[in-house]
C-alpha positions as CSV (number, residue, x, y, z in Angstrom):
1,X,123.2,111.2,86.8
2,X,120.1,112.1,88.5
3,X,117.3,110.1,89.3
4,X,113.8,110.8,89.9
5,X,114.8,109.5,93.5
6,X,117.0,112.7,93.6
7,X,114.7,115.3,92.7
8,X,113.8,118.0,96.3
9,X,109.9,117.8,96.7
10,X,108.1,119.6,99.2
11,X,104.8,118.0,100.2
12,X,101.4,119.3,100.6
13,X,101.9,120.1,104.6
14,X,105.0,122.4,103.9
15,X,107.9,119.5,104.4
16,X,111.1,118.7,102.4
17,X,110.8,115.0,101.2
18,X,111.6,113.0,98.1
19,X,110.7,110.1,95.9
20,X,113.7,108.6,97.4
21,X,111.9,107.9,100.8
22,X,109.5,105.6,98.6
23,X,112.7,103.2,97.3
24,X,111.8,99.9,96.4
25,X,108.0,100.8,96.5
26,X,105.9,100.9,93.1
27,X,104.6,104.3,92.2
28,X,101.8,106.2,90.8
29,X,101.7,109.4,90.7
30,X,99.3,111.7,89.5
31,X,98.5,115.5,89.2
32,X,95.4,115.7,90.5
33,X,92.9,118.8,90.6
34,X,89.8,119.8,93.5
35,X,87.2,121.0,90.9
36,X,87.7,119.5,87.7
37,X,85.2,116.8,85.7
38,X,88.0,114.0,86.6
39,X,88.5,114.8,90.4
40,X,86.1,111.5,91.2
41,X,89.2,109.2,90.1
42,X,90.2,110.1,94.0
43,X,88.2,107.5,94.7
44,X,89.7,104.8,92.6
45,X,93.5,106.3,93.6
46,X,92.1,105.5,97.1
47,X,90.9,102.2,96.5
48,X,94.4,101.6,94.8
49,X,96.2,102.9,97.5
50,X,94.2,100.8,100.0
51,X,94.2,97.6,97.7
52,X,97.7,97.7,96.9
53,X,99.9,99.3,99.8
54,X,100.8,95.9,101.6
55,X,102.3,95.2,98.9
56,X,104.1,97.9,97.6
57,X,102.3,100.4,96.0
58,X,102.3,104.0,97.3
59,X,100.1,106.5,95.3
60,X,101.5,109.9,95.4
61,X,99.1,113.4,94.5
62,X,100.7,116.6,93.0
63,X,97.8,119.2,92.9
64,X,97.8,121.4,89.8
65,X,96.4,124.5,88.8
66,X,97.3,124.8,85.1
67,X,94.2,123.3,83.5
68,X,91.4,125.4,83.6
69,X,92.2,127.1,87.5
70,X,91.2,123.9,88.3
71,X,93.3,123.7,91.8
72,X,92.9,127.6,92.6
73,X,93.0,126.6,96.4
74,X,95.8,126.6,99.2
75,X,97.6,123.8,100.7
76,X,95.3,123.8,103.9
77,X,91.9,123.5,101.5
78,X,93.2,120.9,99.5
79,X,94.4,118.6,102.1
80,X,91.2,119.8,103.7
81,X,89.1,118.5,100.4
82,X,90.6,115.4,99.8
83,X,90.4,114.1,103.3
84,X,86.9,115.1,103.9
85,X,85.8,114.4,100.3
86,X,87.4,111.6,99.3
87,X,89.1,110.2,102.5
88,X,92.3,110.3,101.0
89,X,95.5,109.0,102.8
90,X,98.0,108.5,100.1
91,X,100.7,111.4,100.4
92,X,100.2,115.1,98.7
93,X,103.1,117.0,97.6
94,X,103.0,120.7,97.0
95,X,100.9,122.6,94.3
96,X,103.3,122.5,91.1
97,X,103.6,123.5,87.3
98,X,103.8,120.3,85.6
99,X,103.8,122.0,82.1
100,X,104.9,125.3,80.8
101,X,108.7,127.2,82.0
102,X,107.9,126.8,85.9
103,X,107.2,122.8,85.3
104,X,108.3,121.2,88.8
105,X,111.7,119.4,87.7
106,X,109.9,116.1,88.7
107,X,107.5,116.6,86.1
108,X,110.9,117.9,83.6
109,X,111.8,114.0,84.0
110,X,108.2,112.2,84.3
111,X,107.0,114.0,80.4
112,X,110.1,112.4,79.2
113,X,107.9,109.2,79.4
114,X,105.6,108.1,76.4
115,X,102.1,107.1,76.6
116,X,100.9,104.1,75.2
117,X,101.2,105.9,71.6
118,X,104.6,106.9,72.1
119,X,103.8,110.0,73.0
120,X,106.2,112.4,75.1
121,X,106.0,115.7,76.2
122,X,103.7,117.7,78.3
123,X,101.1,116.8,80.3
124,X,97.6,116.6,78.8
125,X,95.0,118.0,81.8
126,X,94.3,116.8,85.3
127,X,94.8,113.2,86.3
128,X,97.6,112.1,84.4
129,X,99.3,109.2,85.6
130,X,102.7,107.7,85.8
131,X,103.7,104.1,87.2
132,X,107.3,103.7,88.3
133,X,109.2,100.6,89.2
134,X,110.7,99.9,92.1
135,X,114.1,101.1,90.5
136,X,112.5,104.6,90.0
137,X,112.0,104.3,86.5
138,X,108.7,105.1,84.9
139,X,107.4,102.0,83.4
140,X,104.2,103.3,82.0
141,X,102.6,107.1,81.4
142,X,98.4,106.9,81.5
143,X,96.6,109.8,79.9
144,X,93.8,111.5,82.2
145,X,90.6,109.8,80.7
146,X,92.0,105.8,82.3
147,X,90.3,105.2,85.1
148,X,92.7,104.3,88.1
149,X,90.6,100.8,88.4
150,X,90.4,99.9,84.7
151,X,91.6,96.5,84.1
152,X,94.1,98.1,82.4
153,X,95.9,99.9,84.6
154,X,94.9,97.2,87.8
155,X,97.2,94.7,85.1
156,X,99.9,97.1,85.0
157,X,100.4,98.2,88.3
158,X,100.3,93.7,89.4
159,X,102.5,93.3,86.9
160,X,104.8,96.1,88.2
161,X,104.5,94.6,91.8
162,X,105.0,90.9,90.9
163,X,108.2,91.7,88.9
């Protein structure tokens, strides 16, 4: 059976990696986009990832293009953007499909995951977000619109860590 910790990634610089390398951590990742009306929640992913890291958490970025051309730039200009912009650190994996017949086979296994109105299925736009245990199982799916501070998802991602 595969796992999510199974699944080949490339990240943002060009490398081969996995979610496996990330064992034992808490997850959240989210497909994030350079030019879209959400792309300020890089600031709140950062302040998660800063927050939370010493204790488990590792926020992971997976730029897409698919809503709106929202992500039209290359690897160099996004890591370029986030770092400059936002002062991201948390780790960027390659520019994927997460919906549609080229949807990254990360994302095949993340959409299998219902939102908080048991929901499945495809990704709604930029900035949707998935929380995954320490066993690699996706414990919560959080629509675009959440903040990555609300109290909500703060409780969530404690409770994910305590456990």
């Amino acid at each position: 059976m595969t796992t999510l910790y199974d699944i080949p990634l490339r990240t943002l610089k060009g490398g081969y990696t996995s979610l496996g390398k990330y064992r034992g951590r808490v997850l959240l990742v989210v497909n994030v986009a350079s030019q879209c009306g959400l792309t300020p929640q890089y600031t709140g992913l950062e302040r998660l990832q800063t927050k939370y890291a010493d204790q488990g958490l590792t926020v992971i970025g997976v730029p897409c293009n698919q809503f709106g051309g929202q992500e039209p730039g290359s690897a160099e200009e996004i890591a370029a953007f986030c770092s400059a912009t936002y002062g991201v650190t948390f780790p960027m994996l390659e520019k994927s499909d997460v919906n549609g017949p080229g949807r990254h086979p990360l994302y095949t296994e993340l959409t299998k995951a219902v939102d908080a109105d048991g929901t499945a299925g495809d990704v709604q736009w930029n900035f949707e977000k998935f929380l995954i245990d320490k066993d690699g199982l996706v414990v919560l799916r959080i629509r675009p619109r959440a903040e990555p501070e609300s109290p909500e998802v703060i409780a969530a991602i404690e409770g994910v860590l305590a456990s």
